[in-house]
PDB file of the backbone (N, CA, C, O) and the ligand in Angstrom, with CONECT records:
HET     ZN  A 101       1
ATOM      1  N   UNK A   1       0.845  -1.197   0.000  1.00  0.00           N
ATOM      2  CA  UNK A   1       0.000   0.000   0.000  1.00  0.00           C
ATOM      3  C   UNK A   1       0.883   1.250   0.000  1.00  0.00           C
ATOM      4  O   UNK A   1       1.669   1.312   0.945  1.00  0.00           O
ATOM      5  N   UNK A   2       0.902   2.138  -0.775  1.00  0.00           N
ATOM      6  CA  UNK A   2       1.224   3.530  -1.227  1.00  0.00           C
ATOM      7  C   UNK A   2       0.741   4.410  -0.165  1.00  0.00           C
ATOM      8  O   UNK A   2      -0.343   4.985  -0.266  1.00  0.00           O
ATOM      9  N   UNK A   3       1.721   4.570   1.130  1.00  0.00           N
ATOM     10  CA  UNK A   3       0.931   5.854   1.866  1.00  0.00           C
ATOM     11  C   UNK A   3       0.814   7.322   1.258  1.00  0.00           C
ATOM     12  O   UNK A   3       0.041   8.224   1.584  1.00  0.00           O
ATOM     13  N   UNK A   4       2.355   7.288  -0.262  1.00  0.00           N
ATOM     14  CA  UNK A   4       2.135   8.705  -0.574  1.00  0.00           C
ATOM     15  C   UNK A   4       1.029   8.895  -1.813  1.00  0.00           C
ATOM     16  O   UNK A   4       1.042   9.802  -2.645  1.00  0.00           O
ATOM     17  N   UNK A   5       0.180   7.929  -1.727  1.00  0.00           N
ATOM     18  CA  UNK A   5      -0.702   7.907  -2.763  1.00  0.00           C
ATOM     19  C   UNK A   5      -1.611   9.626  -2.458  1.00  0.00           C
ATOM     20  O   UNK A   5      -1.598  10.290  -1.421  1.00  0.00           O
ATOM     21  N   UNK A   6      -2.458   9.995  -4.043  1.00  0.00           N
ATOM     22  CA  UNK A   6      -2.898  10.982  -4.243  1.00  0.00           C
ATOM     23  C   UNK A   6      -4.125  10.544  -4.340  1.00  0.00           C
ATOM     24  O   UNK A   6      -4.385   9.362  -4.570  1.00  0.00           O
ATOM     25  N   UNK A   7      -5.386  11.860  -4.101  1.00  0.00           N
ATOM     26  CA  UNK A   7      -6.373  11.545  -4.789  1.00  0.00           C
ATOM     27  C   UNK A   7      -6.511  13.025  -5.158  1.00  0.00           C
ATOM     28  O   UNK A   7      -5.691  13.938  -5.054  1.00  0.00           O
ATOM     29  N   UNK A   8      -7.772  13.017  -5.617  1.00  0.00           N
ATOM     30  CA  UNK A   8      -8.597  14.242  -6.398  1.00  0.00           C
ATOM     31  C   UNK A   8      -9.256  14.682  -5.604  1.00  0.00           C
ATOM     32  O   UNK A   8      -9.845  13.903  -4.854  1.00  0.00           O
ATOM     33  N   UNK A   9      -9.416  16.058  -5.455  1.00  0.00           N
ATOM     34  CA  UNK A   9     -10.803  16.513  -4.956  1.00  0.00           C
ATOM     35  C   UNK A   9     -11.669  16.612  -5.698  1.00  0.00           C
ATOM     36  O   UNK A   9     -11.456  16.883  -6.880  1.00  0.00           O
ATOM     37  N   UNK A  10     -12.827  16.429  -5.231  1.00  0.00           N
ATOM     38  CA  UNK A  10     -13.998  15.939  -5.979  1.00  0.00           C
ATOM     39  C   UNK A  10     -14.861  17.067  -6.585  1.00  0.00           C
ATOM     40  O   UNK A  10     -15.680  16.860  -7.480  1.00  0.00           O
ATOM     41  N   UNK A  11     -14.588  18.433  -5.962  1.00  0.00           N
ATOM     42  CA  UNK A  11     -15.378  19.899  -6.343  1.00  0.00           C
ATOM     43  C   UNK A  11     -13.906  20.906  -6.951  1.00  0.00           C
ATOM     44  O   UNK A  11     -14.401  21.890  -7.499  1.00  0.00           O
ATOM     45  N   UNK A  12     -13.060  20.951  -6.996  1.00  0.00           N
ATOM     46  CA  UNK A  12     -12.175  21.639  -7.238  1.00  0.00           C
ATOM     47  C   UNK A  12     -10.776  20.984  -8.265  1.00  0.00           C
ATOM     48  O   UNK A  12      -9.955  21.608  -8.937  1.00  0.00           O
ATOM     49  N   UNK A  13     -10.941  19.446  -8.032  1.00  0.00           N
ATOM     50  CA  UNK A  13     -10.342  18.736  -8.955  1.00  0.00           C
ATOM     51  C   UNK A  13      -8.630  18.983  -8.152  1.00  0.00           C
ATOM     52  O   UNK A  13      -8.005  18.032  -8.622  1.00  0.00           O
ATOM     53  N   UNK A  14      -8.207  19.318  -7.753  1.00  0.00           N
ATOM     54  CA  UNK A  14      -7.101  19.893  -7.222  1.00  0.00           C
ATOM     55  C   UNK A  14      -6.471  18.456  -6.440  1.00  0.00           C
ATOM     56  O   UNK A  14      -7.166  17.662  -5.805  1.00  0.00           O
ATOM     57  N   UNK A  15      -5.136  18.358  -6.637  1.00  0.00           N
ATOM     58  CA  UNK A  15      -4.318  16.992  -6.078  1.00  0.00           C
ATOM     59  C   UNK A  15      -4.348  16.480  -4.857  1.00  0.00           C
ATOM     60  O   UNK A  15      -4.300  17.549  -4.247  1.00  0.00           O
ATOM     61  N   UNK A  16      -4.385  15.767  -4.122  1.00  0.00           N
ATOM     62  CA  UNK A  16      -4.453  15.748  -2.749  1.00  0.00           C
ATOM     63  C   UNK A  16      -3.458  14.883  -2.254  1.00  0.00           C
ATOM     64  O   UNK A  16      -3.751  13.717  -2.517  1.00  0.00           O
ATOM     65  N   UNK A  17      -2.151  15.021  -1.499  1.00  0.00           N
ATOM     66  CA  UNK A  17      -1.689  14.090  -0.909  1.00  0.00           C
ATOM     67  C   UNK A  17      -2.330  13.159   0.324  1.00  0.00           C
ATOM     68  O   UNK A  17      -2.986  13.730   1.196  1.00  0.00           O
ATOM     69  N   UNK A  18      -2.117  11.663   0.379  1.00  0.00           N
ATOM     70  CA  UNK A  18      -2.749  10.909   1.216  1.00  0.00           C
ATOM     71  C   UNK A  18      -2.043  10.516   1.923  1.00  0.00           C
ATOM     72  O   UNK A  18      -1.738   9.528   1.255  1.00  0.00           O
ATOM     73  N   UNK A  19      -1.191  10.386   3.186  1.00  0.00           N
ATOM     74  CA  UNK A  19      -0.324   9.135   3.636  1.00  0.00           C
ATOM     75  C   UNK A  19      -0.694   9.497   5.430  1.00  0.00           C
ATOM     76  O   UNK A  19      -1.559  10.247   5.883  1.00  0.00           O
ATOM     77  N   UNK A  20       0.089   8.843   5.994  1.00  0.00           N
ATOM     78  CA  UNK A  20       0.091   8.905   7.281  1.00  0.00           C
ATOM     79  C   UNK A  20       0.103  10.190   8.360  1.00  0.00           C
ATOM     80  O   UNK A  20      -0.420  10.345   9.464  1.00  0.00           O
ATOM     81  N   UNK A  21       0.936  11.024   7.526  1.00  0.00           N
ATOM     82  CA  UNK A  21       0.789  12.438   8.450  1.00  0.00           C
ATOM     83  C   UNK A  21       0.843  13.442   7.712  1.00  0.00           C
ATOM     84  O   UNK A  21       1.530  14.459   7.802  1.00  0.00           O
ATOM     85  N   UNK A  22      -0.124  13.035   6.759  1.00  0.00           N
ATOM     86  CA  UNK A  22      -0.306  14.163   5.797  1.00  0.00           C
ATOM     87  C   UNK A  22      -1.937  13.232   5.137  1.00  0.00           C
ATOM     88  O   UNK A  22      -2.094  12.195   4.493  1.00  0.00           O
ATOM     89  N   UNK A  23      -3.038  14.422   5.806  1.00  0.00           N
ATOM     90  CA  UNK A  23      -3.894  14.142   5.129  1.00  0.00           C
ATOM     91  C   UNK A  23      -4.807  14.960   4.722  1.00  0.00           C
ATOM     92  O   UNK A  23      -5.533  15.318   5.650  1.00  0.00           O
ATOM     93  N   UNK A  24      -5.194  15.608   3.254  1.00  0.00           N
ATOM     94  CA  UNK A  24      -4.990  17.003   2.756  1.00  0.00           C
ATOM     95  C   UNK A  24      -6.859  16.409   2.542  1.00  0.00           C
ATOM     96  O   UNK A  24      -7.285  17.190   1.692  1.00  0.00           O
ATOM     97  N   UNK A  25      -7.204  16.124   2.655  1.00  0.00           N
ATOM     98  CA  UNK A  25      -8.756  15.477   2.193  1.00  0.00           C
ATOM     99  C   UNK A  25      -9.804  14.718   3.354  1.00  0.00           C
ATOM    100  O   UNK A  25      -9.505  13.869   4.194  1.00  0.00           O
ATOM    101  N   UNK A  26     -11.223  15.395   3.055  1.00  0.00           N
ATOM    102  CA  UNK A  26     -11.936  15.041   3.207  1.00  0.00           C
ATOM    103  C   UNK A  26     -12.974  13.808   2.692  1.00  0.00           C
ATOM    104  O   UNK A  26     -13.723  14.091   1.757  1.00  0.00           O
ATOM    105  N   UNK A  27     -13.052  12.280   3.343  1.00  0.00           N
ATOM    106  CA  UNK A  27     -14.099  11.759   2.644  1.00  0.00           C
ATOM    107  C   UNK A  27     -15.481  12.094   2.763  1.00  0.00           C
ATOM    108  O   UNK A  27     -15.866  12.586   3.824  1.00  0.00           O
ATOM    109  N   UNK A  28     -16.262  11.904   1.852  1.00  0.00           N
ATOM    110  CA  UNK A  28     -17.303  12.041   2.095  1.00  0.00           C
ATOM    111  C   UNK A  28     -18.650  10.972   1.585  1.00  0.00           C
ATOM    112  O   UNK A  28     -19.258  11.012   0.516  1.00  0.00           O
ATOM    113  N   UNK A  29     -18.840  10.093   2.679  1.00  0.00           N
ATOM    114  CA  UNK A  29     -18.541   9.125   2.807  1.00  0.00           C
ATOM    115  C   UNK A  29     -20.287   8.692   1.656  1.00  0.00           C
ATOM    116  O   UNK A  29     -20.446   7.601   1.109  1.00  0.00           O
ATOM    117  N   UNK A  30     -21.314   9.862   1.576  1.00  0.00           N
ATOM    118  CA  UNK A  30     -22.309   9.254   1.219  1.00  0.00           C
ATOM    119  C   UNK A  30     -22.182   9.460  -0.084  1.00  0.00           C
ATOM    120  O   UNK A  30     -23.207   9.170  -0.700  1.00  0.00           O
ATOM    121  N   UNK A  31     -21.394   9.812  -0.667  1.00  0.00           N
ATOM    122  CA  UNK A  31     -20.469  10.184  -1.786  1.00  0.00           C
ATOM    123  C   UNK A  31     -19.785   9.505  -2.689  1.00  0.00           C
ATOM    124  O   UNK A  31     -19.929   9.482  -3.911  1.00  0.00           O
ATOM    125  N   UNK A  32     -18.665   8.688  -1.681  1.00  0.00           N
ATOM    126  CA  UNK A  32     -18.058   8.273  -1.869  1.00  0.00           C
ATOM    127  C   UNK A  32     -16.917   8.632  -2.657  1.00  0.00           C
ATOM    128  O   UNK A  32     -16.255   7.831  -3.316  1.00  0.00           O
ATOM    129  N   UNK A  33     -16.720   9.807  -2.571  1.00  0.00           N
ATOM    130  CA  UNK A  33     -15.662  10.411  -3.209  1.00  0.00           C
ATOM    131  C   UNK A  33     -15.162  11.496  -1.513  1.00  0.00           C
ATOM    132  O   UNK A  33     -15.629  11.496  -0.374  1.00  0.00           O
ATOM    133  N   UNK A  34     -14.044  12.265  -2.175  1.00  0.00           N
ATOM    134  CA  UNK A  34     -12.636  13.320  -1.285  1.00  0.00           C
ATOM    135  C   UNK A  34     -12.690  14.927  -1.753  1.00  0.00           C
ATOM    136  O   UNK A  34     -12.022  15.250  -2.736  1.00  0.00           O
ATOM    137  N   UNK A  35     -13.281  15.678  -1.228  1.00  0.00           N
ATOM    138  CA  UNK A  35     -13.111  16.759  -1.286  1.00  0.00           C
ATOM    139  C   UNK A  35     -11.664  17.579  -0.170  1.00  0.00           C
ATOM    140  O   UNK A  35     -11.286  16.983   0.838  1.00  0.00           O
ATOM    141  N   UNK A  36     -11.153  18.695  -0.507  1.00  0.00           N
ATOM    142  CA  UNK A  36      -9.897  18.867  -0.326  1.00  0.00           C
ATOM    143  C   UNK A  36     -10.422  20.136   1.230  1.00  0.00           C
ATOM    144  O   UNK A  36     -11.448  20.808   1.335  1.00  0.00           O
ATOM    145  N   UNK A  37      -9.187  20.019   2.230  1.00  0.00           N
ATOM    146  CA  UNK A  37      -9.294  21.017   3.049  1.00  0.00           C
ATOM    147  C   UNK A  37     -10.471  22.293   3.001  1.00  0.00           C
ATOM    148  O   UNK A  37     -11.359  22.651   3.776  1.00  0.00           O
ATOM    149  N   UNK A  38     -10.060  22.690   1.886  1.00  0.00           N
ATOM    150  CA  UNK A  38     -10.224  24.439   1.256  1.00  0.00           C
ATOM    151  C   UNK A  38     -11.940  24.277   1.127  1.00  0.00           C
ATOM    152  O   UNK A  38     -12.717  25.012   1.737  1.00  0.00           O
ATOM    153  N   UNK A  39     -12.361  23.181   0.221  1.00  0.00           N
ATOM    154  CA  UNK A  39     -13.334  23.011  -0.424  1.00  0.00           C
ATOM    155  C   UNK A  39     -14.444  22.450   0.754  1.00  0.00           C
ATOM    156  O   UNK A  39     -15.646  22.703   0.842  1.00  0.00           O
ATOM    157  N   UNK A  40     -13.588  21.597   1.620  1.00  0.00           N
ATOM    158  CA  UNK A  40     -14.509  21.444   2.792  1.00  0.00           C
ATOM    159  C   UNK A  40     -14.723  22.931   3.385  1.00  0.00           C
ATOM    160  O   UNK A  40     -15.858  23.373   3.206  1.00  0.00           O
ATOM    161  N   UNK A  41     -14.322  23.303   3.684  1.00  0.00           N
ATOM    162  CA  UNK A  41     -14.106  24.770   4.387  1.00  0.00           C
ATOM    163  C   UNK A  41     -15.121  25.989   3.868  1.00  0.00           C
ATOM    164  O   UNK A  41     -15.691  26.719   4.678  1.00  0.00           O
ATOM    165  N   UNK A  42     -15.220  26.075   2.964  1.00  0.00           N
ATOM    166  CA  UNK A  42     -15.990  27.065   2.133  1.00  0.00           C
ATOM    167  C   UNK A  42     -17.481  26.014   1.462  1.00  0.00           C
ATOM    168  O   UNK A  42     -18.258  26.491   0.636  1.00  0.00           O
ATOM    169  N   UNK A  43     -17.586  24.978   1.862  1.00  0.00           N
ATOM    170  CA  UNK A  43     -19.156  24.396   1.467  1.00  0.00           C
ATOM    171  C   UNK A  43     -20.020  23.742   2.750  1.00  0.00           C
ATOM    172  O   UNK A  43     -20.761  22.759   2.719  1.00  0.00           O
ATOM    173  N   UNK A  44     -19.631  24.746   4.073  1.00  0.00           N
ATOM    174  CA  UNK A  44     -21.040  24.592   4.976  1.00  0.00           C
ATOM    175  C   UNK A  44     -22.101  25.052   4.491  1.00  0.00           C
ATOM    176  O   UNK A  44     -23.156  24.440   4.657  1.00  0.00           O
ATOM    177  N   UNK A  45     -22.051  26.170   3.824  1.00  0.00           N
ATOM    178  CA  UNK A  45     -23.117  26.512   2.965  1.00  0.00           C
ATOM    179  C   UNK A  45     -23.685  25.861   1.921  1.00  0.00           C
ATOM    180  O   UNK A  45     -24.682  26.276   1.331  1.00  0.00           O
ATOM    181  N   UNK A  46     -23.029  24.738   1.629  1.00  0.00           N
ATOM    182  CA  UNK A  46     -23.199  24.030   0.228  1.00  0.00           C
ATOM    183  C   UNK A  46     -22.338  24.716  -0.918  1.00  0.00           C
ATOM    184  O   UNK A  46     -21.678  25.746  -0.778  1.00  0.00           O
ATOM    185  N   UNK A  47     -22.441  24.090  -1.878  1.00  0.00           N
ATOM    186  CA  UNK A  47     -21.501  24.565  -3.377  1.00  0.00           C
ATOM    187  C   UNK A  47     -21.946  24.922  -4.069  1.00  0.00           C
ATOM    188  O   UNK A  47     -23.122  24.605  -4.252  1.00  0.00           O
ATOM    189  N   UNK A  48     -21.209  25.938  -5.018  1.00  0.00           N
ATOM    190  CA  UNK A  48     -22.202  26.753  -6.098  1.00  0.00           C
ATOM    191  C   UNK A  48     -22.108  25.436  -7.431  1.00  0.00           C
ATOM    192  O   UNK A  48     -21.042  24.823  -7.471  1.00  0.00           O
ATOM    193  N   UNK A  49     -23.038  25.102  -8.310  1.00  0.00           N
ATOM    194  CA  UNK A  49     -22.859  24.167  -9.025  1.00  0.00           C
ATOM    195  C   UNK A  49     -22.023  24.713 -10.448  1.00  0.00           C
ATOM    196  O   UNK A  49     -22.131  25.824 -10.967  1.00  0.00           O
ATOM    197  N   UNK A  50     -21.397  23.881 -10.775  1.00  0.00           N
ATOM    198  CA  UNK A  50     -20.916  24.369 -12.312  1.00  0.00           C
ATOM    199  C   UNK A  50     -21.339  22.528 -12.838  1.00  0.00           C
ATOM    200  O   UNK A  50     -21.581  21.512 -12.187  1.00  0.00           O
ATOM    201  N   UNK A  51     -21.247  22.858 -14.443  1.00  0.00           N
ATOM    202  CA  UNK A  51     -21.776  22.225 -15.306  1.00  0.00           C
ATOM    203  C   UNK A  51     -20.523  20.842 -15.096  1.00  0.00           C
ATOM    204  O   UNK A  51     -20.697  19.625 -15.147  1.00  0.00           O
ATOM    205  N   UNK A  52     -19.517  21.491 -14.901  1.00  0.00           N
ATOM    206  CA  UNK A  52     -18.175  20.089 -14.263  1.00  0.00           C
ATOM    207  C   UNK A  52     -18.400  19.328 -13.760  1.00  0.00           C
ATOM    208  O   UNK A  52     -18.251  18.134 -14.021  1.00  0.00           O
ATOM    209  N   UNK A  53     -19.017  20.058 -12.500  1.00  0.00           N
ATOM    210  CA  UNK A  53     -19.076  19.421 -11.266  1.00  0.00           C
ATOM    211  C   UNK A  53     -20.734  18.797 -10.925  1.00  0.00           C
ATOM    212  O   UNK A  53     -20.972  18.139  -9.912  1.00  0.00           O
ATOM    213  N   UNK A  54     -21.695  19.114 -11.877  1.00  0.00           N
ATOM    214  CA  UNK A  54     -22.218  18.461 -12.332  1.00  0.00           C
ATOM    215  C   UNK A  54     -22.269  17.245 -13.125  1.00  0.00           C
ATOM    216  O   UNK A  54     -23.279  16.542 -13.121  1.00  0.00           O
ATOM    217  N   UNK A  55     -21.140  16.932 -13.868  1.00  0.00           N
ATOM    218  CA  UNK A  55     -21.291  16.335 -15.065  1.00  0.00           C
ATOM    219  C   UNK A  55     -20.229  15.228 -14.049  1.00  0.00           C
ATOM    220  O   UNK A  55     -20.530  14.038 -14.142  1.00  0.00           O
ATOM    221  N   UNK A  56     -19.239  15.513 -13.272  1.00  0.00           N
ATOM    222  CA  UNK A  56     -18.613  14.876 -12.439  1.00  0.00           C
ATOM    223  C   UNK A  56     -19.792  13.964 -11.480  1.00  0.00           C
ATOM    224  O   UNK A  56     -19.602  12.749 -11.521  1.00  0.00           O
ATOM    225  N   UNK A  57     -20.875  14.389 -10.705  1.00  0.00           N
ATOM    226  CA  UNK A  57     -21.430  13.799  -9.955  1.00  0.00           C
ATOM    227  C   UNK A  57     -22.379  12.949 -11.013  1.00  0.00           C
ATOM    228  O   UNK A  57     -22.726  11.795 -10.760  1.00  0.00           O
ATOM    229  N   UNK A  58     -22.642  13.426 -11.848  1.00  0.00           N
ATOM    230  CA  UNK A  58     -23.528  12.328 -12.968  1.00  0.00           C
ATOM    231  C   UNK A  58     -23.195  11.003 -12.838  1.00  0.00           C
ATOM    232  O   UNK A  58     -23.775   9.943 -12.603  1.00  0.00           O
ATOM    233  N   UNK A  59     -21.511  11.588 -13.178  1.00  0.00           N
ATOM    234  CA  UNK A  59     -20.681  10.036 -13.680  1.00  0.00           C
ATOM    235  C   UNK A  59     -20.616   8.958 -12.428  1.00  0.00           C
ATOM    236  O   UNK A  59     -20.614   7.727 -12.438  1.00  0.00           O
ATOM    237  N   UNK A  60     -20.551  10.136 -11.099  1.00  0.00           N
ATOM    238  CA  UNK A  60     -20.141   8.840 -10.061  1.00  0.00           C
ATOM    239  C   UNK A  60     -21.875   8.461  -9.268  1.00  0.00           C
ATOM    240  O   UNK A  60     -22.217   8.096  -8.143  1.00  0.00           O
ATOM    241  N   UNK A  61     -22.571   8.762 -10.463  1.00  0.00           N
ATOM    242  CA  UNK A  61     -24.056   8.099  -9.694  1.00  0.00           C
ATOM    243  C   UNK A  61     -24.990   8.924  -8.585  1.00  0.00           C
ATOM    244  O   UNK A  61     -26.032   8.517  -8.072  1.00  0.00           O
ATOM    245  N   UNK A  62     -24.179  10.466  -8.315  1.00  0.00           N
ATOM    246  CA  UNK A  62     -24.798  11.102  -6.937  1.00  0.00           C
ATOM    247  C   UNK A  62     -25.901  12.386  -7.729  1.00  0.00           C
ATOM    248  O   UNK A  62     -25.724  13.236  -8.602  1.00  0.00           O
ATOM    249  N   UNK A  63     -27.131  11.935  -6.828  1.00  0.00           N
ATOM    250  CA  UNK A  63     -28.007  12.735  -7.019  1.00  0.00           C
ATOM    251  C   UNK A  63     -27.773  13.968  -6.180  1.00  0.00           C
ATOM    252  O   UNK A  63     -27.586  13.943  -4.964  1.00  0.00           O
ATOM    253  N   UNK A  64     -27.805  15.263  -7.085  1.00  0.00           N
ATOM    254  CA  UNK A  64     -27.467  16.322  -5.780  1.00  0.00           C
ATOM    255  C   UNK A  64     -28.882  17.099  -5.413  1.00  0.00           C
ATOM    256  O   UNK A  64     -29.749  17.286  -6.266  1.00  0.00           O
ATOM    257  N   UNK A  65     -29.006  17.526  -4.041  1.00  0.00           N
ATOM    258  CA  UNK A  65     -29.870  18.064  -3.080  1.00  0.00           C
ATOM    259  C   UNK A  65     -29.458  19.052  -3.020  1.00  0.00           C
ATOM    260  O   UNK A  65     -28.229  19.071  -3.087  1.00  0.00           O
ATOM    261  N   UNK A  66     -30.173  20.448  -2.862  1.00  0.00           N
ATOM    262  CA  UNK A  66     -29.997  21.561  -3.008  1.00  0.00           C
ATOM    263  C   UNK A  66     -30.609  22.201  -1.694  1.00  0.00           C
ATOM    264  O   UNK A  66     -31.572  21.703  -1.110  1.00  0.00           O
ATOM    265  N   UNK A  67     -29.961  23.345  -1.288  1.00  0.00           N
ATOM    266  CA  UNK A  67     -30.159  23.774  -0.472  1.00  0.00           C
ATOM    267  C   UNK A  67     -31.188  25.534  -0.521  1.00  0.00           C
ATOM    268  O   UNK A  67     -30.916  26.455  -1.291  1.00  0.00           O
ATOM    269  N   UNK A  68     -32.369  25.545   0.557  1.00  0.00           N
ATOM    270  CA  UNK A  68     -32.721  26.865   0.381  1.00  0.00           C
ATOM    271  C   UNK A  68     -32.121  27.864  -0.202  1.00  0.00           C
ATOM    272  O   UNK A  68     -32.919  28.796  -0.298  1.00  0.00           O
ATOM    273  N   UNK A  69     -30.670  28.229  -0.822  1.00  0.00           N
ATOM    274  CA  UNK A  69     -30.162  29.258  -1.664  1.00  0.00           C
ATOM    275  C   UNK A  69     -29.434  28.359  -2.854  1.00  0.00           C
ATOM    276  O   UNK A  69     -28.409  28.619  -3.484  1.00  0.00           O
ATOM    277  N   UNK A  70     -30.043  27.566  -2.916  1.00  0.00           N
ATOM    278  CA  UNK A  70     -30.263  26.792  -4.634  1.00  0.00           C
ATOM    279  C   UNK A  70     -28.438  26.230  -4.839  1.00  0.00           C
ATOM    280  O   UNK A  70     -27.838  26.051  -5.899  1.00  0.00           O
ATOM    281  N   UNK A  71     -27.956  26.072  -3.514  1.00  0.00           N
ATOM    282  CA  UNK A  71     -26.445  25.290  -3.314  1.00  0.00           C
ATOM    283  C   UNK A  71     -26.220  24.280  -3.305  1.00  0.00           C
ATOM    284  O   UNK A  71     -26.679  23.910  -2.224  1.00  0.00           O
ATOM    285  N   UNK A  72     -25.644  23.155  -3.944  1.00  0.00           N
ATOM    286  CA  UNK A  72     -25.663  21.624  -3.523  1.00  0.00           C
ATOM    287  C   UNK A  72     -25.073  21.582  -2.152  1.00  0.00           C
ATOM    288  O   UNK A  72     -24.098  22.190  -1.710  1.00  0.00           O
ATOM    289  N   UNK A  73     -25.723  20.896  -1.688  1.00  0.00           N
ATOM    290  CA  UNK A  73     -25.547  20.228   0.088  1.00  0.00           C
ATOM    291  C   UNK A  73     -24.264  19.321   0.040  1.00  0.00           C
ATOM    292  O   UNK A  73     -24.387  18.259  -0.569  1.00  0.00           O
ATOM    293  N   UNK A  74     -23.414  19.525   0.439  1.00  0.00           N
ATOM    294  CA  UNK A  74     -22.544  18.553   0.373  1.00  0.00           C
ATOM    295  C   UNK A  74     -22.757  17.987   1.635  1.00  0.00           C
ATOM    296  O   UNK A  74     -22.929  18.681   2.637  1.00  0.00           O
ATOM    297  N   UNK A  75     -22.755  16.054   1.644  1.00  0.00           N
ATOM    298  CA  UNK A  75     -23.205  15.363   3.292  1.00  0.00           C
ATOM    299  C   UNK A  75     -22.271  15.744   4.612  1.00  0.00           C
ATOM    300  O   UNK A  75     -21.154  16.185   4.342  1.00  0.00           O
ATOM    301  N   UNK A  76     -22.477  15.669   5.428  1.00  0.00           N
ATOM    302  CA  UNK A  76     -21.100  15.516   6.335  1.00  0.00           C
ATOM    303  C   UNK A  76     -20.775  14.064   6.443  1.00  0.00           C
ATOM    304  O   UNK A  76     -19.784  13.699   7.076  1.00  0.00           O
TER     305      UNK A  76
HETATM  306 ZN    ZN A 101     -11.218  21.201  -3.469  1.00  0.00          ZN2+
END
C-alpha cells in the first residue's frame, strides 16, 4: 500500500496528498468520493454548481440536493 498515494478533490479537482501524516482530504462518505481542506471549508453553505461538477457527480451516480439558496448540500 502507497501511503504517498494521491487523490482528487472531488469539487475543485485539485491533487491531494494521502499518507500517514499528511492528510490534505476530506471523505465524504455518502459520496463516496474526497473533497480537499479548502473546499470542505468554504461548502457549509453548500456549493455553487458548475456544469463540471455536475457532469462529475452524474458520472459517479450522486443525485445532488440543493439547499434553500439553490447550493448543492454537500453530506457531512
Ligand atoms: Zn477542493
Amino acid at each position: 500500500m502507497d501511503v504517498h498515494a494521491t487523490t482528487e478533490c472531488f469539487i475543485c479537482e485539485k491533487t491531494l496528498k494521502m499518507g500517514h501524516h499528511r492528510f490534505e482530504g476530506f471523505g465524504i462518505t455518502d459520496w463516496g468520493v474526497t473533497v480537499c481542506t479548502s473546499c470542505k471549508k468554504h461548502t457549509t453553505d453548500g456549493v455553487v454548481e458548475t456544469p463540471e461538477l455536475l457532469e462529475r457527480m452524474r458520472e459517479a451516480g450522486i443525485a445532488p440536493s440543493y439547499n434553500s439558496k439553490g447550493h448543492i448540500i454537500i453530506p457531512r
